[in-house]
C-alpha positions in Angstrom: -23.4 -18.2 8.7 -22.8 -20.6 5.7 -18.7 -21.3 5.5 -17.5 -20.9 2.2 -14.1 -23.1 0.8 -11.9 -22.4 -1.7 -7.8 -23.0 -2.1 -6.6 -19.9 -1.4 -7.7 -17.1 -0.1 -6.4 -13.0 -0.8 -6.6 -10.7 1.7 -6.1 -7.2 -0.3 -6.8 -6.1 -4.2 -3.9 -3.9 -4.4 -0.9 -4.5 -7.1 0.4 -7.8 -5.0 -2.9 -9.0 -4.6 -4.2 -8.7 -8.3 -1.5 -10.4 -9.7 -1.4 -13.4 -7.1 -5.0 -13.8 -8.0 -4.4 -13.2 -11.6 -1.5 -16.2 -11.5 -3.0 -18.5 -9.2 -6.3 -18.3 -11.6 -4.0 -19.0 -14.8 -2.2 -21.9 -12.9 -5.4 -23.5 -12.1 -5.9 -22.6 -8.4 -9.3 -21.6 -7.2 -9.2 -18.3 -4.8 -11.1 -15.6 -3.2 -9.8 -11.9 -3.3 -11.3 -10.0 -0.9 -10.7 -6.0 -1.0 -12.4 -3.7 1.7 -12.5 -0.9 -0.1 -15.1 -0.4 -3.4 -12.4 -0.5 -6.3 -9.4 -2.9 -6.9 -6.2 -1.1 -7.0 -4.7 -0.2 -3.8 -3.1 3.1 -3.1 -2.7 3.1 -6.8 -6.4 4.3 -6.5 -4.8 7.4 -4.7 -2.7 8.2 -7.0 -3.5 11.1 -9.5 -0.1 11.5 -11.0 1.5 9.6 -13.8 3.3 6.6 -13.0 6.6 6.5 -14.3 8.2 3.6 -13.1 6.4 0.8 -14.8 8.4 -0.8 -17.2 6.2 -0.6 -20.5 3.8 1.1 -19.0 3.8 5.0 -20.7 1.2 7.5 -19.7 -1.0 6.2 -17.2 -1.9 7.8 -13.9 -1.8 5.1 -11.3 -5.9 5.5 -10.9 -5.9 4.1 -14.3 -2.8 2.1 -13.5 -5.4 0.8 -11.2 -8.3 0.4 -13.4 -5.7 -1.8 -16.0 -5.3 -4.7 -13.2 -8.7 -4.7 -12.0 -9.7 -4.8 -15.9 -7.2 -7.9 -16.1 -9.0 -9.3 -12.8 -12.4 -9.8 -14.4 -10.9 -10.6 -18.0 -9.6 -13.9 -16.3 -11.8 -14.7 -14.4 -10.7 -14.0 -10.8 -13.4 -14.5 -7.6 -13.2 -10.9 -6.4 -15.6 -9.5 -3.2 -15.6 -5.8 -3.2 -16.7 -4.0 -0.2 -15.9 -7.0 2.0 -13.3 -5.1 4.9 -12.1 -8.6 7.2 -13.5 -8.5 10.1 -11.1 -11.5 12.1 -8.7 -14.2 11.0 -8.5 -17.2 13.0 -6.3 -19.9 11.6 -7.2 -20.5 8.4 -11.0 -19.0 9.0 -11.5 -15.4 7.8 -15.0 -13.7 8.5 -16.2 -10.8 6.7 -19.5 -8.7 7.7 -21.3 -10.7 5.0 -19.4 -14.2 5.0 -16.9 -16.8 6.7 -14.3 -18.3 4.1 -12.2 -21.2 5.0 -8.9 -22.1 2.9 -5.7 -23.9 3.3 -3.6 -21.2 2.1 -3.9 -17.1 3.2 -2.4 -14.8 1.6 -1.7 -10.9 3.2 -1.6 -8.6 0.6 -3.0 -6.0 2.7 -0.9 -3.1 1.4 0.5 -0.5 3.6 -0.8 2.8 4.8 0.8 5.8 5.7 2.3 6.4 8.9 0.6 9.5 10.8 3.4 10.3 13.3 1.1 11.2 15.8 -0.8 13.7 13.8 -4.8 13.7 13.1 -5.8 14.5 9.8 -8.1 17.2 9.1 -9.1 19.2 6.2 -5.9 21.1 6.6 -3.4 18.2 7.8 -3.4 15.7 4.9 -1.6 12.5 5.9 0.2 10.7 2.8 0.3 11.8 -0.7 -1.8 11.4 -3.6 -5.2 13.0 -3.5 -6.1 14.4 -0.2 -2.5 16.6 -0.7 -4.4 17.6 -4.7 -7.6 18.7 -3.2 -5.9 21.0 -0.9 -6.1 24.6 -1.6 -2.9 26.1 -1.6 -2.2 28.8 -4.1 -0.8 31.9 -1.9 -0.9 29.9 1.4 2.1 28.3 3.4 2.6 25.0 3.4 5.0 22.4 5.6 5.5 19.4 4.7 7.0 17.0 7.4 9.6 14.5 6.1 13.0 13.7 4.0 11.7 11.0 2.0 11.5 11.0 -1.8 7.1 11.7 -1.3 7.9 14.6 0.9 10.1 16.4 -1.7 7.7 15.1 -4.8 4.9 16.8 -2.4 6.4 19.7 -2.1 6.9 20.1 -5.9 3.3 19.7 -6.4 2.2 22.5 -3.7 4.8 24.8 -4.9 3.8 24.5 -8.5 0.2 25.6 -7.2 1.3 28.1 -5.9 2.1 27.1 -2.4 4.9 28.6 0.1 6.2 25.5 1.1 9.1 24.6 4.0 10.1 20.5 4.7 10.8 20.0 8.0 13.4 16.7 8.3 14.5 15.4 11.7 17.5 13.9 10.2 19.7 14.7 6.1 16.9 13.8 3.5 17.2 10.8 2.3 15.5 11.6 -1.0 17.2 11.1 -4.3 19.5 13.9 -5.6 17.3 14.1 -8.3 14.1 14.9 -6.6 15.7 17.3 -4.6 17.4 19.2 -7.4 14.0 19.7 -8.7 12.9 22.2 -6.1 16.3 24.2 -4.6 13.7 27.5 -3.9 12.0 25.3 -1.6 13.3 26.0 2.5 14.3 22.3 3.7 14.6 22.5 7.8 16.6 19.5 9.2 16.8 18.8 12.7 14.0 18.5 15.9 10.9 20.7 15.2 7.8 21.5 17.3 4.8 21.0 15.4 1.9 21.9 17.1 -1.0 20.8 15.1 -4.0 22.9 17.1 -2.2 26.0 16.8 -1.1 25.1 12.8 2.6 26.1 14.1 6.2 24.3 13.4 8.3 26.0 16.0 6.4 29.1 16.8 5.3 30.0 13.4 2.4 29.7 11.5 1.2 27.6 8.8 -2.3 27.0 6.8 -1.7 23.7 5.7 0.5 20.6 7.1 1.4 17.2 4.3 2.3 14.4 6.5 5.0 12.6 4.7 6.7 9.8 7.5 6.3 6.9 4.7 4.2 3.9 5.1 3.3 0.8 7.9 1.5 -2.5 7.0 -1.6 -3.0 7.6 -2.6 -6.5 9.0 -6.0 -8.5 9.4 -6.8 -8.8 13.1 -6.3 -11.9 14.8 -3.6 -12.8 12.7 0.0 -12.4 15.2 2.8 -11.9 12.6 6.5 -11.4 13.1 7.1 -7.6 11.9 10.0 -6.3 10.5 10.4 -2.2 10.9 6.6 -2.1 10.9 6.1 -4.7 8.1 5.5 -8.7 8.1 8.6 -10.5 7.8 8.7 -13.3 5.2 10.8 -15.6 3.8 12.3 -16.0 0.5 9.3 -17.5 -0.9 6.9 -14.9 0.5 6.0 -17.3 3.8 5.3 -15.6 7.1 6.2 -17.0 10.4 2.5 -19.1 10.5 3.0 -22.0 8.0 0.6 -21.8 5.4 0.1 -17.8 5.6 1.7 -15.8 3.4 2.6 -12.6 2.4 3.6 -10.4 -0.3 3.9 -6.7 -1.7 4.2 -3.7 0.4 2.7 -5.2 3.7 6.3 -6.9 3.8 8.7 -4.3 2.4 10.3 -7.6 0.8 11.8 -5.5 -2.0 11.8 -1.9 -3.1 8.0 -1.3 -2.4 6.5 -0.1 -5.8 3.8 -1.7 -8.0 6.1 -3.4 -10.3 7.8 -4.9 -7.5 4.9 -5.8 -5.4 3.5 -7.3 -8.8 6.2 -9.6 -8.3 6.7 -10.6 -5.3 2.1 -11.7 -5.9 3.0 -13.6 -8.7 6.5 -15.1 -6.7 3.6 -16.6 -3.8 1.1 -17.3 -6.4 4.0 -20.2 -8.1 5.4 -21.1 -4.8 1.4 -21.9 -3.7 0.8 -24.0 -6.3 3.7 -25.8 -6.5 2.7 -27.1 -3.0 -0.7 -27.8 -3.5 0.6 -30.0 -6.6 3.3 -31.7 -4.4 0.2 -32.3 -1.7 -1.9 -33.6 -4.9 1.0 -36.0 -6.1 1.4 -37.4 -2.1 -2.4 -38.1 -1.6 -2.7 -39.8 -5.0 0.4 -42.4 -4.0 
């Protein structure tokens, strides 16, 4: 299989990923994004609900949140390989089902998924939120949604506002904001241990048609590639390096910053400078 070159190569086309590319293509960098999925956007793609924490950014959903970077992606110019899931990393050498690319630089923009705490998802256990938890039927039918984060309570908004009977089942105080919890104070919040038996659709003894697993998120990482993890995520320095010089990482597969798009957006475009201010010094050094 014919080895292809180039700079630096993308793992991921989510909001960290697109705008690496995006930077790295305007600072004069040749790269390779590869995305494994069939549409650039990450779990934006998910995402069916307005977004309304982008800065500037009024009225979108995050599908066409989505749609805007990939838009911005081929406007520029950017290399991109739909459909192309990695199959193994070694080193520097990344094979893919239809190709083997080969590049000095790696970036993991990988994203995260959510975490499944030991439960299988079904067509009546949805794990994560977005739209597996919006094509659920649920007017008239009860509802628990497992966790004390800010998507459990947001969840739990949506279901009731269908029409749902919904409890949230917390091991420990949500954490959620204030706000978020204010929104729904009709809605039963159980906090402390809980059997959840997932054949028999029951949280301690009683039943339930539908379960929304909402534990938060994990990284996702290439295979072959052993990273230092931080809490489930890939540790990285202040400039976005991992613990394997010359790999880097950025967006919510590190959990560098507050993970949202705007930040992960950031932290793309904070490896993107940080890569090509080292290929320039490398440039400068091999010319004297």
């Amino acid at each position: 299989m014919k080895i292809s070159e180039t700079q630096v190569l993308i793992i991921g086309g989510g909001p960290a990923g697109i705008s690496c590319a995006i930077w790295l293509k305007k600072l004069g960098v040749d790269c390779v994004l590869l995305e494994a999925s069939a549409q650039l956007g990450g779990l934006q793609t998910r995402s069916p609900y307005e977004n309304l924490w982008i800065p500037g950014v009024q009225g979108k959903t995050g599908q066409q949140v989505a749609a805007s970077l990939a838009d911005h992606a081929a406007a520029v110019g950017v290399d991109v390989r739909l459909k192309c899931p990695v199959i193994s990393v070694d080193g520097r050498q990344v094979t893919t089902a239809m190709s083997v690319f080969t590049a000095p630089y790696l970036v993991i923009a990988t994203g995260s998924q959510p975490r499944t705490g030991g439960f299988t998802a079904s067509d009546r256990i949805i794990i994560g939120p977005g739209v597996g938890m919006e094509a659920l039927e649920v007017k008239g039918k009860r509802v628990a949604i497992f966790g004390g984060g800010d998507n459990a309570f947001d969840q739990a908004r949506f279901a009731r506002d269908r029409g749902a009977k919904v409890t949230i089942f917390s091991r420990n105080m949500p954490r959620a904001q204030t706000l978020l919890q204010a929104l729904i104070p009709e809605v039963g919040v159980v906090v402390g241990d809980y059997a959840a038996d997932q054949n028999a659709m029951t949280v301690n003894g009683e039943p339930f048609d539908a379960f929304g697993i909402m534990f938060g998120f994990e990284a996702m990482a290439p295979t072959g590639l052993t990273l230092e993890l931080d809490n489930g995520y890939v540790r990285v320095d202040r400039f976005g390096e991992t613990s394997l010089p010359g790999v880097y990482a950025c967006g919510e597969a590190t959990d560098y910053w507050h993970p949202c798009v705007t930040t992960s957006a950031a932290h793309g475009i904070q490896v993107a400078k940080q890569i090509s201010i080292k290929l320039q010094s490398y440039s400068s050094k091999s010319v004297n």
